[in-house]
N, C-alpha and C positions, 0 to 999 in steps of 0.2 A: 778048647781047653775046658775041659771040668774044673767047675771050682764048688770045694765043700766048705759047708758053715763050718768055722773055728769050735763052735759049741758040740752041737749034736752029730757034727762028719756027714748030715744027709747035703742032699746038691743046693745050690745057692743059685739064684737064676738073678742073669744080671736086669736092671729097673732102665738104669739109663749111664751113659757115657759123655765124658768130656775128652776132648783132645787139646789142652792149651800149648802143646809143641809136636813137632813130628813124633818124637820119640819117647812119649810120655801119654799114656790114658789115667782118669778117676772116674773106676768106674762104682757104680752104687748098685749093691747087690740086697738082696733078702735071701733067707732064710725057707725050704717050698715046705718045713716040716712046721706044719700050722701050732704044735705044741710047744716048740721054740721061742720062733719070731723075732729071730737075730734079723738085723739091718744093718747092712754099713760102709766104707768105702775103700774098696780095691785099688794100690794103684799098682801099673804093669809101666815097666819101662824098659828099652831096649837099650843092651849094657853092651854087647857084642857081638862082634860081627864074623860067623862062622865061614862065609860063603858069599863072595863080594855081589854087589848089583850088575847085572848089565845096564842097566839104565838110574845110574845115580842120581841122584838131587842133588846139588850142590850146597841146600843149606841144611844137607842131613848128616852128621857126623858122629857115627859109631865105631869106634876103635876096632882094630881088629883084633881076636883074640889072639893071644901070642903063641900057641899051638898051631893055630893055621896060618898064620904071617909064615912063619919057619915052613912049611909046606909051599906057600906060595913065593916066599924068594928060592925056595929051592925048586921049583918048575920055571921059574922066570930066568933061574942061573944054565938051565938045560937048552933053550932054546940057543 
């Protein structure tokens, strides 16, 4: 994933990352356009689930989007 500074649009290279849940990073980015010098913190969380796991976690739960739910009860109703 490319990510650009909010400010000047040039690339933002991440510093460092937390994970405090499966489905959740903050990560701390900068600024690489030294006339800038934007800093600050990303966070990315996983909101849905396009394309189910073959090898779930059980204490991971992302809803399914409701476009591919309708996709997949309707492959599950074929069998």
């Amino acid at each position: 994933m490319r990510i650009a500074c909010p400010h000047c649009h040039e690339r933002a290279m991440t510093r460092t990352s937390k994970r405090p849940v499966p489905v959740f990073y903050e990560v701390y980015a900068q600024c690489t356009n030294p006339r800038c010098g934007w800093g600050g913190k990303i966070q990315v969380e996983f909101v849905t689930t396009t394309s189910p796991s073959r090898l779930p976690n059980p204490d991971v739960n992302i809803p399914v989007e409701p476009a591919s739910r309708r996709l997949l009860l309707e492959q599950l109703a074929e069998r």
